[in-house]
N, CA, C and O atoms as a GROMACS GRO file, in nm:
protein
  372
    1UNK      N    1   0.085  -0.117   0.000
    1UNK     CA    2   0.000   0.000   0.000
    1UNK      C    3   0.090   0.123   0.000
    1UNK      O    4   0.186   0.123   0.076
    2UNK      N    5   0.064   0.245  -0.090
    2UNK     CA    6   0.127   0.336  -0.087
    2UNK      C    7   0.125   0.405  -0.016
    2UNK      O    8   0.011   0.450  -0.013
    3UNK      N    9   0.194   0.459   0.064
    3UNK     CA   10   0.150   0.580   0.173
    3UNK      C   11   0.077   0.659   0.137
    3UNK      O   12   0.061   0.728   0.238
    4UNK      N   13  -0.012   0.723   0.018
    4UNK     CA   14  -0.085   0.817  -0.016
    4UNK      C   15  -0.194   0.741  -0.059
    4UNK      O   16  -0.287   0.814  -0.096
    5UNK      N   17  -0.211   0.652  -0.066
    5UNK     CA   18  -0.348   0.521  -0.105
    5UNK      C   19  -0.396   0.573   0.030
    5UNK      O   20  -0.329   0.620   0.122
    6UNK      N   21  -0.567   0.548   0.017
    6UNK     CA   22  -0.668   0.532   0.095
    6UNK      C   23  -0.668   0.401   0.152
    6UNK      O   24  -0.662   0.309   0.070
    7UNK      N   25  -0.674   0.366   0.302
    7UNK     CA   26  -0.674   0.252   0.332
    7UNK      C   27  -0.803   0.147   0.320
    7UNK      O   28  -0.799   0.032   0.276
    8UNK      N   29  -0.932   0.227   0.377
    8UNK     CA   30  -1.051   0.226   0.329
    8UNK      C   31  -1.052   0.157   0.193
    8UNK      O   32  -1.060   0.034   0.201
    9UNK      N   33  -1.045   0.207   0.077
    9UNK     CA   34  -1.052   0.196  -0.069
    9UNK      C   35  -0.941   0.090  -0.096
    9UNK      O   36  -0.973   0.023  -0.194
   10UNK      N   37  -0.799   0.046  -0.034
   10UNK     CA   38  -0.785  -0.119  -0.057
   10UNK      C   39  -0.824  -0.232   0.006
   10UNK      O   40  -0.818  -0.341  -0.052
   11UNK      N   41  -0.865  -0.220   0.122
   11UNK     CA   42  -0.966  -0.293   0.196
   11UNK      C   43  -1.045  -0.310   0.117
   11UNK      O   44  -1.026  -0.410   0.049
   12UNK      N   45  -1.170  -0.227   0.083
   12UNK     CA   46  -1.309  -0.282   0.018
   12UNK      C   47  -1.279  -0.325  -0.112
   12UNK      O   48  -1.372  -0.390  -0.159
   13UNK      N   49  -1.160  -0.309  -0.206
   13UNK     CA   50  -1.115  -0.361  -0.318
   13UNK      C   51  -1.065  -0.505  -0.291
   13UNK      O   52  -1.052  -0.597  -0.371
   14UNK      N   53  -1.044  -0.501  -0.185
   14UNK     CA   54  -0.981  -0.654  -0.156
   14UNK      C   55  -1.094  -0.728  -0.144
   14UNK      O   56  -1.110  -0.824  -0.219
   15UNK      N   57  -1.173  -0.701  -0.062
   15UNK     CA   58  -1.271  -0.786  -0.005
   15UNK      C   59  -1.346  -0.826  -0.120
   15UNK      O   60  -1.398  -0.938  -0.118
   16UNK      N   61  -1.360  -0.754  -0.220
   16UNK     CA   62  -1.447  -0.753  -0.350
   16UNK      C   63  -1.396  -0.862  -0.420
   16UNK      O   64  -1.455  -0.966  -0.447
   17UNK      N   65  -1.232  -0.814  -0.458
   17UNK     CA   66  -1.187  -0.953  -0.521
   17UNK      C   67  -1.214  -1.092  -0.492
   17UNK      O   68  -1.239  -1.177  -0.578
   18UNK      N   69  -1.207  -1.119  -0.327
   18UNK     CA   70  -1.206  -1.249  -0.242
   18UNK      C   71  -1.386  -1.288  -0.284
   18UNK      O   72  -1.394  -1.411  -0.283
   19UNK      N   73  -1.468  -1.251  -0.305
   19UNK     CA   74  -1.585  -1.257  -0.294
   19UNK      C   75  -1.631  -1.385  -0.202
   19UNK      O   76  -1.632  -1.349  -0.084
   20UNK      N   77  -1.666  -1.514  -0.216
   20UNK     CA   78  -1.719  -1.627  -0.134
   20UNK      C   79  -1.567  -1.669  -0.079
   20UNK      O   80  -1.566  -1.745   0.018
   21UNK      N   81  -1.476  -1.639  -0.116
   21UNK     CA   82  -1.354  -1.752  -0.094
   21UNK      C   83  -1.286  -1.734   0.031
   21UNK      O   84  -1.178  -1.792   0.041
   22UNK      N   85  -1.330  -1.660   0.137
   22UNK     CA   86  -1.335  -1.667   0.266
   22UNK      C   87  -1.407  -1.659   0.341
   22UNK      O   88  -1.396  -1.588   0.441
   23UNK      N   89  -1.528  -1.750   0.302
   23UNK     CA   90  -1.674  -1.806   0.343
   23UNK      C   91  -1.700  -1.693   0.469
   23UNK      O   92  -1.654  -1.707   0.582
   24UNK      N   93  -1.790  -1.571   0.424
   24UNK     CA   94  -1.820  -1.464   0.470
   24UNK      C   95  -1.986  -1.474   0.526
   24UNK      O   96  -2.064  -1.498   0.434
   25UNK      N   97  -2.037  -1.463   0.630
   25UNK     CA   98  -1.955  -1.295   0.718
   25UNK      C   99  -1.849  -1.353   0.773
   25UNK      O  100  -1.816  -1.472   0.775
   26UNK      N  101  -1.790  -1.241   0.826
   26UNK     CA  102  -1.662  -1.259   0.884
   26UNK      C  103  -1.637  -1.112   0.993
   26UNK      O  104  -1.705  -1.031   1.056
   27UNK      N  105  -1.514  -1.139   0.970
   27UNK     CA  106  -1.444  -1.034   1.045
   27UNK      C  107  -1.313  -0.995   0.992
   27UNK      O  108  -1.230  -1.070   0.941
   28UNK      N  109  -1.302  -0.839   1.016
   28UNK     CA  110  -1.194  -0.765   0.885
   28UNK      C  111  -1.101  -0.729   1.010
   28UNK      O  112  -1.144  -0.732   1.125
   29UNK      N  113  -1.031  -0.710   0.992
   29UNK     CA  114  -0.901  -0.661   1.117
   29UNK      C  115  -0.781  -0.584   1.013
   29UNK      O  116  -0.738  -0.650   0.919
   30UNK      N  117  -0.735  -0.459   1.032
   30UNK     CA  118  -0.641  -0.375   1.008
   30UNK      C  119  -0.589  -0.357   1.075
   30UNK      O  120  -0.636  -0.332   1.186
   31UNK      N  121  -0.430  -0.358   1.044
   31UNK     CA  122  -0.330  -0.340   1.144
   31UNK      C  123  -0.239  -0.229   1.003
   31UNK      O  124  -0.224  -0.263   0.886
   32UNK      N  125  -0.196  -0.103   1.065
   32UNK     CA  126  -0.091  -0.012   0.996
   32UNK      C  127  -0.024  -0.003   1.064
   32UNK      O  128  -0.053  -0.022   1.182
   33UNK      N  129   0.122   0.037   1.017
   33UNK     CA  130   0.239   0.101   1.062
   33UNK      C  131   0.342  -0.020   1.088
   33UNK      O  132   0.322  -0.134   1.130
   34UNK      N  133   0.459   0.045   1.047
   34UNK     CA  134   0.559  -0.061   1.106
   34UNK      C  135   0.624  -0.146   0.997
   34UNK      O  136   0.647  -0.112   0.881
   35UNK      N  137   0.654  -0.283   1.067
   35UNK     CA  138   0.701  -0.378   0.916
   35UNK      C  139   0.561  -0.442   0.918
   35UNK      O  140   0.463  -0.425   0.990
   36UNK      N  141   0.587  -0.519   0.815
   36UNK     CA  142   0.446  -0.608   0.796
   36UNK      C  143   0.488  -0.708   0.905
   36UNK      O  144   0.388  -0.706   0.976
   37UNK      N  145   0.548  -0.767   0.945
   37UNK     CA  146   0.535  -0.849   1.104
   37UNK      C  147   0.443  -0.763   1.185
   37UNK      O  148   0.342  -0.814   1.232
   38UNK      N  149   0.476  -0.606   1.211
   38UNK     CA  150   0.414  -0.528   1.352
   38UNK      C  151   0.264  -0.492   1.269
   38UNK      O  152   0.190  -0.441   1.353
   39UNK      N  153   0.209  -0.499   1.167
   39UNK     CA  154   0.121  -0.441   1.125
   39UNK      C  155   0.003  -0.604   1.140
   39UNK      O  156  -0.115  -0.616   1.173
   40UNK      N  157   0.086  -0.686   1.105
   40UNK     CA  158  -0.008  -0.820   1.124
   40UNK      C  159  -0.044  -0.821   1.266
   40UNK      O  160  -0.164  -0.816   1.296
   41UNK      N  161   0.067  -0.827   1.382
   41UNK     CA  162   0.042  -0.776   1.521
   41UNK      C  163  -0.059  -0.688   1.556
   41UNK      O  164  -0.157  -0.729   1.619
   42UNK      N  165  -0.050  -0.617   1.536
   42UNK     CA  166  -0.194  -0.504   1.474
   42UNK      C  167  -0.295  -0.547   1.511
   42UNK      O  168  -0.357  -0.566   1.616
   43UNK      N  169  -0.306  -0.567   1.371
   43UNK     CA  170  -0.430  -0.641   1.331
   43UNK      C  171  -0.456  -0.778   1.436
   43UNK      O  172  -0.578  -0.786   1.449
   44UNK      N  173  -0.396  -0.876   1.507
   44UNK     CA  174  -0.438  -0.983   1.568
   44UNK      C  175  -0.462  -0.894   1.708
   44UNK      O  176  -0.550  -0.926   1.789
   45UNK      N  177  -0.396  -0.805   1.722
   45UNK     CA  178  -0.473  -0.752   1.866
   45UNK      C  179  -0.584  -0.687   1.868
   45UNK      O  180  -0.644  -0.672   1.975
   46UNK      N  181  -0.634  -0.636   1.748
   46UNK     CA  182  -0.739  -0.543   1.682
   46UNK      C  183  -0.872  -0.628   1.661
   46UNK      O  184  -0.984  -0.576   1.666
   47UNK      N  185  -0.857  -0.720   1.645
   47UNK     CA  186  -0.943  -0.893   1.638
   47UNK      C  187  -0.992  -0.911   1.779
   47UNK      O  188  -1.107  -0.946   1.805
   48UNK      N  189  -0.890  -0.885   1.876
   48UNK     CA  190  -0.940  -0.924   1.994
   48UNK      C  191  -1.027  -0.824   2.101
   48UNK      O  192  -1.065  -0.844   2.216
   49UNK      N  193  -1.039  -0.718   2.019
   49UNK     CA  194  -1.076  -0.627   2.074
   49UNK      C  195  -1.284  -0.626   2.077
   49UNK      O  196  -1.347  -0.645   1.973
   50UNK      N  197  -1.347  -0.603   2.198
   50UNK     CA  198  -1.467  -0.612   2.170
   50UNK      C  199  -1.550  -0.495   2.110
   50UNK      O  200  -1.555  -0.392   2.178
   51UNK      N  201  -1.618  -0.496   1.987
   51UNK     CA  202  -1.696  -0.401   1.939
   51UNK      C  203  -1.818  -0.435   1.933
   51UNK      O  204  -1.865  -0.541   1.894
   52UNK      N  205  -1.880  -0.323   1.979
   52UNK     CA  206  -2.083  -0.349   1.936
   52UNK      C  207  -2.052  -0.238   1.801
   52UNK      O  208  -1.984  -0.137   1.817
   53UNK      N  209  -2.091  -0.262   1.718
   53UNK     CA  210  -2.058  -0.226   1.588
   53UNK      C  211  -2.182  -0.135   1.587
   53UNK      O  212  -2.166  -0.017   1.554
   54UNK      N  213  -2.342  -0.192   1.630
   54UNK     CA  214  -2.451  -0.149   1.613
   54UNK      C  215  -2.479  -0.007   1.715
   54UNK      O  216  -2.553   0.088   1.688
   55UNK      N  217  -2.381  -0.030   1.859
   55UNK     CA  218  -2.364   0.094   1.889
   55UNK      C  219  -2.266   0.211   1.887
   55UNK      O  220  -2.274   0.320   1.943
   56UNK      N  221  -2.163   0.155   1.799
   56UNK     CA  222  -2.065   0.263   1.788
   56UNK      C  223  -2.138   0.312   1.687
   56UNK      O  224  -2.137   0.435   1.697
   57UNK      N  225  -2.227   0.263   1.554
   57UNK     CA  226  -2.287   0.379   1.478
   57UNK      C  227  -2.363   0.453   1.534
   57UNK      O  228  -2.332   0.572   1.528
   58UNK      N  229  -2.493   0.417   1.612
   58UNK     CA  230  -2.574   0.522   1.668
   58UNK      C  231  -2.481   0.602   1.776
   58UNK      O  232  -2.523   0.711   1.816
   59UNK      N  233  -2.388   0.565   1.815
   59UNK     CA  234  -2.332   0.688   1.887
   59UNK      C  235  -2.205   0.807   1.765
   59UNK      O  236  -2.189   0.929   1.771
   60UNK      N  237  -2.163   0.741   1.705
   60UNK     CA  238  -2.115   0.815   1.634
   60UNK      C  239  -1.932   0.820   1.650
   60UNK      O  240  -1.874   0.820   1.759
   61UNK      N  241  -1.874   0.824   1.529
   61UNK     CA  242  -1.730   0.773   1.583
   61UNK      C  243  -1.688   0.885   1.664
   61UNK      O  244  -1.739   0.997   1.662
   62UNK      N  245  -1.556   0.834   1.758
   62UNK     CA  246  -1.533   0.943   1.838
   62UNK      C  247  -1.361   0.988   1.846
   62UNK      O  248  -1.291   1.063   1.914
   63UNK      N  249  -1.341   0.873   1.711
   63UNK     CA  250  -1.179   0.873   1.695
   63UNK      C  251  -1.162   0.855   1.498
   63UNK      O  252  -1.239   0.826   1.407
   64UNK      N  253  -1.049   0.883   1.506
   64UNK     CA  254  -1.012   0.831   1.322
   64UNK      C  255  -1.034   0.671   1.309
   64UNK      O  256  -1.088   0.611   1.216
   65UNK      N  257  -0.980   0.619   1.419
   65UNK     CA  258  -1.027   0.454   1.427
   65UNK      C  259  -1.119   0.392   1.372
   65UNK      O  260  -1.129   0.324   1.270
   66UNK      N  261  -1.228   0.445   1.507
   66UNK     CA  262  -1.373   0.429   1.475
   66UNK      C  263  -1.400   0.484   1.350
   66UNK      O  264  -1.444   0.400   1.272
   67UNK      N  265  -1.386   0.607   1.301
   67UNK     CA  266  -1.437   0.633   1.216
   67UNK      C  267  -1.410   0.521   1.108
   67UNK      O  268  -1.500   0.470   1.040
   68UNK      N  269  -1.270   0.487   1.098
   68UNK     CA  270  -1.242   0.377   0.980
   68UNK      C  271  -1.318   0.251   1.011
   68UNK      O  272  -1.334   0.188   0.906
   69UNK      N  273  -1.375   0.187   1.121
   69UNK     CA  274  -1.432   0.059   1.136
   69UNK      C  275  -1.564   0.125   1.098
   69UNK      O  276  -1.602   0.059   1.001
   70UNK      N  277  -1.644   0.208   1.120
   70UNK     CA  278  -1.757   0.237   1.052
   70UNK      C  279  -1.742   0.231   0.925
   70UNK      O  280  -1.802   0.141   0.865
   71UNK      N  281  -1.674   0.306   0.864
   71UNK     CA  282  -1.672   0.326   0.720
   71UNK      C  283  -1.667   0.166   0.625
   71UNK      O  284  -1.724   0.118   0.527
   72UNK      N  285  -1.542   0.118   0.745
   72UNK     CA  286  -1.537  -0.007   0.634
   72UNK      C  287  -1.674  -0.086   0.653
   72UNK      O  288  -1.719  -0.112   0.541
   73UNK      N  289  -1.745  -0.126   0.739
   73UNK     CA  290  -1.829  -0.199   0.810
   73UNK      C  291  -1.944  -0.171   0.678
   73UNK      O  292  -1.970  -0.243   0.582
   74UNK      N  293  -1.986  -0.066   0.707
   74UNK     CA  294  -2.084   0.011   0.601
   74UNK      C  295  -2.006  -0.001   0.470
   74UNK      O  296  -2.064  -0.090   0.407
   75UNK      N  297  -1.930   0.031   0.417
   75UNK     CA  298  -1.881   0.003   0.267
   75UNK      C  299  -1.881  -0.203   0.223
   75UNK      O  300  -1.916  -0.272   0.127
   76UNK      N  301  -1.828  -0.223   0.343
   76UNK     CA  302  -1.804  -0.406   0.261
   76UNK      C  303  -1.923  -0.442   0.270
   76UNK      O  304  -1.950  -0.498   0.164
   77UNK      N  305  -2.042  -0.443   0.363
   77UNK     CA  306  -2.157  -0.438   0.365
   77UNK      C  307  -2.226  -0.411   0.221
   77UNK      O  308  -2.278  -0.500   0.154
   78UNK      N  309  -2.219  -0.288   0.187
   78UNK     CA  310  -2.275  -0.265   0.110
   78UNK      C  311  -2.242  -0.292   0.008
   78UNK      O  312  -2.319  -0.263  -0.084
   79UNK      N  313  -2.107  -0.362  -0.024
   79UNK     CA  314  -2.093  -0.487  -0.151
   79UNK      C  315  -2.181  -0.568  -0.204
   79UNK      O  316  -2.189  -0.609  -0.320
   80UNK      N  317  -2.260  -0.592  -0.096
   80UNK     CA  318  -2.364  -0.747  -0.139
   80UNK      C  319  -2.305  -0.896  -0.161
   80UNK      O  320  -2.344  -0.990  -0.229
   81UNK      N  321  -2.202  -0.879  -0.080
   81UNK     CA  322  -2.167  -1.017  -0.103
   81UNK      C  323  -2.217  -1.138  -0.006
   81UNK      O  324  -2.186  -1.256  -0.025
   82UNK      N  325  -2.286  -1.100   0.082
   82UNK     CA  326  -2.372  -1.185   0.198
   82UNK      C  327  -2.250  -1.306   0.246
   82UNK      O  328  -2.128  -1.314   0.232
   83UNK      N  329  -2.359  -1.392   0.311
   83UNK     CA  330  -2.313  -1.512   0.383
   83UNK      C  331  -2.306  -1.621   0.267
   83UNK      O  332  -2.393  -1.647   0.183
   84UNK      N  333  -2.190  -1.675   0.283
   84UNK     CA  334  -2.125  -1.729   0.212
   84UNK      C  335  -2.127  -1.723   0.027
   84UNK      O  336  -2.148  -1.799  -0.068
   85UNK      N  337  -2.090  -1.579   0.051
   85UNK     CA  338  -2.069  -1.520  -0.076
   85UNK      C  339  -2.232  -1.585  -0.194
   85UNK      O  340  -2.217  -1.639  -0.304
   86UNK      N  341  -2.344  -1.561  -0.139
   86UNK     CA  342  -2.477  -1.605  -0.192
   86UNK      C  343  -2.581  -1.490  -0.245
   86UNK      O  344  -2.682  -1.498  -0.316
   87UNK      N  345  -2.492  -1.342  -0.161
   87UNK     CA  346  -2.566  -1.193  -0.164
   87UNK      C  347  -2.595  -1.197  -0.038
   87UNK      O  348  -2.593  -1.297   0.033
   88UNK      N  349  -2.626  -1.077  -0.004
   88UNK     CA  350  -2.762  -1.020   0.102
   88UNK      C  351  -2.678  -0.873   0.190
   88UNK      O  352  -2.581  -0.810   0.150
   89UNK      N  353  -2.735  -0.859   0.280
   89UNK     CA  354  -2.631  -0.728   0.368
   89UNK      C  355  -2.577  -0.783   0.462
   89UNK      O  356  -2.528  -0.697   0.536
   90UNK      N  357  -2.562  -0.873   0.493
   90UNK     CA  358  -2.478  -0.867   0.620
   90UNK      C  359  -2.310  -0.971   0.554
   90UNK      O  360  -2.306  -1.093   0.574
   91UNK      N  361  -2.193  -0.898   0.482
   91UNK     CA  362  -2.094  -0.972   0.459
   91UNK      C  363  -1.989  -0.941   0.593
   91UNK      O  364  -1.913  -1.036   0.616
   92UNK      N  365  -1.980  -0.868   0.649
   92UNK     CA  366  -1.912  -0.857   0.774
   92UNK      C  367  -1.979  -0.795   0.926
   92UNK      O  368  -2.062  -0.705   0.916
   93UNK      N  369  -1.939  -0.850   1.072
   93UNK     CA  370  -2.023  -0.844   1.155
   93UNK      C  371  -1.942  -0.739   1.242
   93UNK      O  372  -1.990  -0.698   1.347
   0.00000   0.00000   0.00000
C-alpha cells in the first residue's frame, strides 16, 4: 500500500476480489504502521478487541479509528456479497 493510497478503498477492493472464498460474514481486522510483522500484530490484537458495531454507529465515531471501522463496516456491507458469498447485507459483523 502506498502511503498516499486510501486505506478504506484497498480494503473494500480486496474484499471484492475475495468474494465467497473466505466463506463470509466474517471479520476484517487492520493493522498499519511498522514492518508487515508489527502491522499483522496489529491487526491480531485489533481482532481481539470487543466491538458493538450497532452501537458505535448510533453513537457516532469518536476517533479516526472508529471512524475507519464504521466506514469499512458500512462500505463491505454494502458490496452485497452476503453469507457465504450467496448476496444479502450482512458480509461482515
Amino acid at each position: 500500500l502506498n502511503p498516499s493510497a486510501s486505506v478504506s478503498d484497498w480494503v473494500v477492493n480486496t474484499v471484492s476480489t475475495l468474494g465467497s472464498g473466505w466463506c463470509p460474514p466474517g471479520l476484517i481486522s487492520v493493522g498499519i504502521g511498522g514492518s508487515a510483522e508489527k502491522a499483522m500484530l496489529l491487526a491480531k490484537e485489533a481482532m481481539n478487541e470487543p466491538i458493538d458495531m450497532a452501537e458505535l454507529i448510533a453513537r457516532g465515531a469518536s476517533s479516526a479509528e472508529e471512524g475507519l471501522r464504521i466506514e469499512l463496516y458500512e462500505r463491505i456491507n454494502a458490496l452485497g456479497i452476503g453469507a457465504q458469498g450467496l448476496g444479502g447485507l450482512t458480509t461482515v459483523v
